[in-house]
Backbone as numpy.savetxt, mean C-alpha at the origin, in Angstrom:
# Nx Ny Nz CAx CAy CAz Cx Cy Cz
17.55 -0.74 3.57 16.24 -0.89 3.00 16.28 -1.66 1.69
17.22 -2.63 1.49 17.45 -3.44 0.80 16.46 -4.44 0.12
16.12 -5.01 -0.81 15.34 -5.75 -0.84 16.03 -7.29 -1.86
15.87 -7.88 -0.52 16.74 -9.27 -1.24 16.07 -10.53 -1.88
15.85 -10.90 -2.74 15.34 -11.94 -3.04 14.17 -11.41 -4.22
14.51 -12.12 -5.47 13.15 -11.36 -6.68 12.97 -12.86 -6.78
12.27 -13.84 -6.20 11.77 -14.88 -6.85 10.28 -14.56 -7.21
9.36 -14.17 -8.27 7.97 -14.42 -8.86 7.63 -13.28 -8.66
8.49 -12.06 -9.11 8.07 -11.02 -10.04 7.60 -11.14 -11.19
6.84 -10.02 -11.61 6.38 -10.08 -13.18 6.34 -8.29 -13.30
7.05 -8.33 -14.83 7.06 -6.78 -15.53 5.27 -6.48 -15.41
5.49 -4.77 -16.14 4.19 -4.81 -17.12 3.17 -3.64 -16.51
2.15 -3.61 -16.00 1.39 -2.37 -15.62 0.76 -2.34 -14.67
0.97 -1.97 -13.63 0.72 -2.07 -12.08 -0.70 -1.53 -12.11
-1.78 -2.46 -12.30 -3.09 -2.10 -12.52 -3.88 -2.05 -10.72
-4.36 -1.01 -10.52 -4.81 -0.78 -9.32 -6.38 -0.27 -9.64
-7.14 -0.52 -8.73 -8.84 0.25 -9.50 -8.43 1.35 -9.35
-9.02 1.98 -10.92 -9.11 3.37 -11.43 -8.24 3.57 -11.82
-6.99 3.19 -11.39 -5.68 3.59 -11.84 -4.73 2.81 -12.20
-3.52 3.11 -12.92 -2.63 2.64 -14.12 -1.97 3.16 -13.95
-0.41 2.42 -13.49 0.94 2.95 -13.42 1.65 2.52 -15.14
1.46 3.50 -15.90 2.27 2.67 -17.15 3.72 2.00 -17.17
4.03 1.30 -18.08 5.18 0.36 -18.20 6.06 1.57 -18.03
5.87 3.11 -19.07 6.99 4.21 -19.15 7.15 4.32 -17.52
6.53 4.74 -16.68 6.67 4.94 -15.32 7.10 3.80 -15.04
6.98 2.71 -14.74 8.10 1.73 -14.26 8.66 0.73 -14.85
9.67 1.42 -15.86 10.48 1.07 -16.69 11.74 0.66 -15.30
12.40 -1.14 -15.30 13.12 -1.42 -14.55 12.41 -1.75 -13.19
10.83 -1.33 -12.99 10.49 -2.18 -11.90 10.21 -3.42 -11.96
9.82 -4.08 -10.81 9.08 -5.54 -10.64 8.09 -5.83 -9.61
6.92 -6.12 -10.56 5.57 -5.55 -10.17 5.01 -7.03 -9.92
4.18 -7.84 -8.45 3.54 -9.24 -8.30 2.21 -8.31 -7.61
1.28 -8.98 -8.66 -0.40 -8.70 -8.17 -1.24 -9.54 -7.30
-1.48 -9.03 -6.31 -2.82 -10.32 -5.72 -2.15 -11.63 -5.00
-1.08 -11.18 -4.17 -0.18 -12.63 -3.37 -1.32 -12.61 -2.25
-1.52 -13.87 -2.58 -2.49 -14.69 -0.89 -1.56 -14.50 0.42
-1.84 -13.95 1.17 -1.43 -14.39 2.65 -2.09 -14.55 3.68
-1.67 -15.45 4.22 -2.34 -16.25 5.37 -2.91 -15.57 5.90
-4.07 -15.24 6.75 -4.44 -14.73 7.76 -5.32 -13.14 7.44
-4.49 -12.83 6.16 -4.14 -11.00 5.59 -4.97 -11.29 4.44
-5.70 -12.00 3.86 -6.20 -11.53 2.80 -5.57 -11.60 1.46
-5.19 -10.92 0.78 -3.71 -10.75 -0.57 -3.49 -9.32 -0.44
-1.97 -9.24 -1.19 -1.43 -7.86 -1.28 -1.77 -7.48 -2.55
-2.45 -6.39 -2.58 -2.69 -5.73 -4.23 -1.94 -5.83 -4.84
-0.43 -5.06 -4.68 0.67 -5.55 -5.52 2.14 -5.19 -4.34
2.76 -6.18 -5.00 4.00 -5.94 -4.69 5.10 -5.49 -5.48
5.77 -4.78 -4.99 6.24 -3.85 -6.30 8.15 -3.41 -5.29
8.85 -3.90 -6.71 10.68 -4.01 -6.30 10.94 -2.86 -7.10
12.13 -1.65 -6.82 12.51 -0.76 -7.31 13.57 -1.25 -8.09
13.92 -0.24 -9.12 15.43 -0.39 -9.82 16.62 -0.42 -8.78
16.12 0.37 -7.78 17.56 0.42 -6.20 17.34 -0.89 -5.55
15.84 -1.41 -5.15 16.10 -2.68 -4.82 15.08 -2.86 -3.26
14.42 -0.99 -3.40 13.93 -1.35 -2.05 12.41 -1.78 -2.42
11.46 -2.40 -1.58 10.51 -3.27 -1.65 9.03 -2.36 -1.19
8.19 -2.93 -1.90 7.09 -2.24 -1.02 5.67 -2.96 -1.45
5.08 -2.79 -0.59 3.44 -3.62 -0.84 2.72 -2.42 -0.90
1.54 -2.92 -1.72 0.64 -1.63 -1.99 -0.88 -2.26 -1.36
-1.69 -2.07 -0.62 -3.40 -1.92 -0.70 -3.48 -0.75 -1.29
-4.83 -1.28 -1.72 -5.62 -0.13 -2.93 -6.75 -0.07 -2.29
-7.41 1.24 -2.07 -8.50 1.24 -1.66 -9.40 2.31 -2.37
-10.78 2.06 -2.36 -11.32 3.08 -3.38 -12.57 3.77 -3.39
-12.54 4.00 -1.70 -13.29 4.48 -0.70 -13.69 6.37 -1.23
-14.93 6.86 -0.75 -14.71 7.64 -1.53 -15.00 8.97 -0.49
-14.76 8.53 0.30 -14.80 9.58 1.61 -13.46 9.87 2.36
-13.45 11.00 2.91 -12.66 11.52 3.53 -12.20 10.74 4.72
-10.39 10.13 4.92 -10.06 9.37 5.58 -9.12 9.92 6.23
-9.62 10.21 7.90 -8.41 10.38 8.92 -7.94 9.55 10.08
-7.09 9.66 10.55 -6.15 9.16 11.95 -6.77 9.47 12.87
-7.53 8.98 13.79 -8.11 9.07 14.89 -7.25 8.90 16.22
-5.72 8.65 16.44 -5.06 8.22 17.33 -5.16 6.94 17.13
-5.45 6.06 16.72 -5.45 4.43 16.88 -5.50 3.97 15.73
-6.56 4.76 14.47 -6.65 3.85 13.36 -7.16 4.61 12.27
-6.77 4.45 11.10 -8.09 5.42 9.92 -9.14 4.91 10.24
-9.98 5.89 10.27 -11.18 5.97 9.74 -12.18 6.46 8.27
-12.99 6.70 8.62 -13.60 7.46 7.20 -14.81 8.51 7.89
-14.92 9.48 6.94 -15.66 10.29 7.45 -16.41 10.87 6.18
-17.93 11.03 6.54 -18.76 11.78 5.45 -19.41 12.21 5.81
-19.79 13.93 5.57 -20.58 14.88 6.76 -20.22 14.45 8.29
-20.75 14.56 8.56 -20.88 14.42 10.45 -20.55 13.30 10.83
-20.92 11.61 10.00 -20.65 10.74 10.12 -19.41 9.89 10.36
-19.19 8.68 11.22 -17.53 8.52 10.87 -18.30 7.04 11.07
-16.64 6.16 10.11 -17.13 5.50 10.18 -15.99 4.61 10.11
-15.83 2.86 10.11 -14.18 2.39 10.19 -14.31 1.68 9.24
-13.22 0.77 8.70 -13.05 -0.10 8.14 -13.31 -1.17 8.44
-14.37 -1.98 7.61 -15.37 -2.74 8.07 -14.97 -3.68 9.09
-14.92 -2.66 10.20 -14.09 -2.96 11.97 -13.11 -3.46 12.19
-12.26 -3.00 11.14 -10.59 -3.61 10.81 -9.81 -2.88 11.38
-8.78 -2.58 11.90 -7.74 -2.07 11.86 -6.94 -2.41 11.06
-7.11 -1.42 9.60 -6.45 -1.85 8.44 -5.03 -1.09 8.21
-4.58 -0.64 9.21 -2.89 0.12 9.22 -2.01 -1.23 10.13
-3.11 -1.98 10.83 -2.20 -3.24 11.61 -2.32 -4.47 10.03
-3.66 -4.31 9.77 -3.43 -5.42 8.57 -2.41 -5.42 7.14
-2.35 -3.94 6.94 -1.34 -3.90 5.98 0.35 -3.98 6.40
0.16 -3.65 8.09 1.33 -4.43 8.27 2.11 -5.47 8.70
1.24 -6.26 8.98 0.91 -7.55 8.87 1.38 -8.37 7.70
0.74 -7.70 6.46 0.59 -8.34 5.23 2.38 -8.13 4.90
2.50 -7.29 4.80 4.01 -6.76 4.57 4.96 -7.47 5.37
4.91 -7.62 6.44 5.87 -8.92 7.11 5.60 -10.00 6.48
4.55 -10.55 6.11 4.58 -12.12 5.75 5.01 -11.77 4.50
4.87 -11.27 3.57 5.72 -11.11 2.55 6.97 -10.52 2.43
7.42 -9.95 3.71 9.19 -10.26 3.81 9.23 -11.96 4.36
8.72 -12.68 4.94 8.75 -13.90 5.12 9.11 -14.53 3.97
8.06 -14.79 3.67 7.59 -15.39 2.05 8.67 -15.54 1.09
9.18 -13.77 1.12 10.05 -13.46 -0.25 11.38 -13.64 0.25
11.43 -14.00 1.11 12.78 -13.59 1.98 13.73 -12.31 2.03
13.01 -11.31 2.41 13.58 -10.12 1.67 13.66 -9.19 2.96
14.59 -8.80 3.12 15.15 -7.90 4.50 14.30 -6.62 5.01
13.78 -5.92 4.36 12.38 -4.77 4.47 11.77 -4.40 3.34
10.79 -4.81 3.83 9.41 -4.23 2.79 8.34 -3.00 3.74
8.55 -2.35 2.66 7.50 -1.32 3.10 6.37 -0.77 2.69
5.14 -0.60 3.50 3.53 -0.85 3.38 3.15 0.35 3.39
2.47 0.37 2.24 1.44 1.98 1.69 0.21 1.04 1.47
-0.43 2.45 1.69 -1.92 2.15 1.48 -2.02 3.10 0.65
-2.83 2.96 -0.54 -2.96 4.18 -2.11 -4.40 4.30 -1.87
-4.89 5.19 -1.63 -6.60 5.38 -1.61 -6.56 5.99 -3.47
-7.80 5.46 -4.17 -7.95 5.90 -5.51 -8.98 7.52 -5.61
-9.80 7.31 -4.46 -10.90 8.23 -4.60 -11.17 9.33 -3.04
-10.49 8.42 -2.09 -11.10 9.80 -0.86 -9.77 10.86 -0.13
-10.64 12.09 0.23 -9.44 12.76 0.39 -8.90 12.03 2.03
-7.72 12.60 1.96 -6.85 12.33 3.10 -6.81 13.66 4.09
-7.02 13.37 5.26 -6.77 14.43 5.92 -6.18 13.48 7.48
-4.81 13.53 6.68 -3.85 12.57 7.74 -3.36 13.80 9.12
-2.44 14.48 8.47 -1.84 15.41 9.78 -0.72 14.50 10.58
-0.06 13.94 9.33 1.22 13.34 9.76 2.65 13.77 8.90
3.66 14.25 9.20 5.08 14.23 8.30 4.98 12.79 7.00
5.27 12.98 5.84 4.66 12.20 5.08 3.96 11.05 5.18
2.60 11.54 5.64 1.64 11.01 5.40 1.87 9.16 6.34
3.22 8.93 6.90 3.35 8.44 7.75 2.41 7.73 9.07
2.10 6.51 9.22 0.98 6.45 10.50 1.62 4.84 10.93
2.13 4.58 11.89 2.55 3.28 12.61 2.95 2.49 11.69
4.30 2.90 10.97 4.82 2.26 9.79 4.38 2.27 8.50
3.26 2.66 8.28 2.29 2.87 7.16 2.44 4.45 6.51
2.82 3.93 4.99 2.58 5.36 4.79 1.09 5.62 3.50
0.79 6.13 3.74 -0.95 6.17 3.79 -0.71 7.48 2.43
-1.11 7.24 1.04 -0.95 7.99 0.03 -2.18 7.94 -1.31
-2.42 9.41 -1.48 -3.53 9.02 -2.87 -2.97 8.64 -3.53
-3.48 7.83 -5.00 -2.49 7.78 -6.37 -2.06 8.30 -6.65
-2.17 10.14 -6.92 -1.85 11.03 -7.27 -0.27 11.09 -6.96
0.42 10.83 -5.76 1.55 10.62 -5.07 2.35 9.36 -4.89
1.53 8.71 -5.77 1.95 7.00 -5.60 3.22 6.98 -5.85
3.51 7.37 -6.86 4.83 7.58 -7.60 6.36 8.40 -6.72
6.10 9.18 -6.18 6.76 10.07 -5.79 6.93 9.29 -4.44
6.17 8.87 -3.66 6.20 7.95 -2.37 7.10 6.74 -2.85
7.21 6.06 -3.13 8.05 5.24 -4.19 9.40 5.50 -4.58
């Protein structure tokens, strides 16, 4: 789970809406905000450990309750459900995460999704879903 290649990192404060990873918390990381990729939109951030393993972050800041339906998150409020604006956004974030092992040339990168505001009611071994591991901020750190 190596992560090879740091070309166009940048230090400093992994700014996500609502939330702020301070420099003290990732003291020795390497943090790239907002990479364009083809097809995917951009990656919120990309973010290299002191060990070296890799990971892309979406931020989302949805404020409803988000579960696994067998195929895909959804969102749910009262009775209502509802998707991501008809995305399958657990294929797009991993998507995004391959082209940026492309890109970076870097042997595995691995794709979280950080919700800022809705609860999770996954019902998976960490929070785990088709390569995706699906985490509030609250846990950002510790997933990491």
């Amino acid at each position: 789970m190596s992560c090879i290649g740091s070309n166009g990192f940048s230090g400093g404060t992994l700014s996500l809406p609502d939330f702020r990873l301070k420099q003290e918390v990732l003291q020795g990381w390497q943090v790239e905000y907002n990479i364009p990729v083809l097809n995917w939109g951009d990656v919120d951030a990309f973010v290299r450990s002191p060990n070296g393993n890799c990971f892309t972050i979406d931020t989302k800041s949805h404020g409803k309750t988000v579960f696994f339906n067998g195929t895909r998150l959804m969102q749910r409020y009262g009775q209502r459900v509802f998707s991501f604006q008809n995305k399958d956004l657990l294929k797009a974030v991993r998507e995004q995460a391959a082209e940026i092992q492309k890109i970076k040339g870097i042997r595995y990168v691995i794709p979280m999704i950080c919700f800022t505001n809705a609860e999770l009611d996954i019902g998976t071994v960490d929070n785990l879903i088709e390569g995706v591991y699906v985490v509030k901020h609250e846990s950002l750190i510790m997933g990491l």
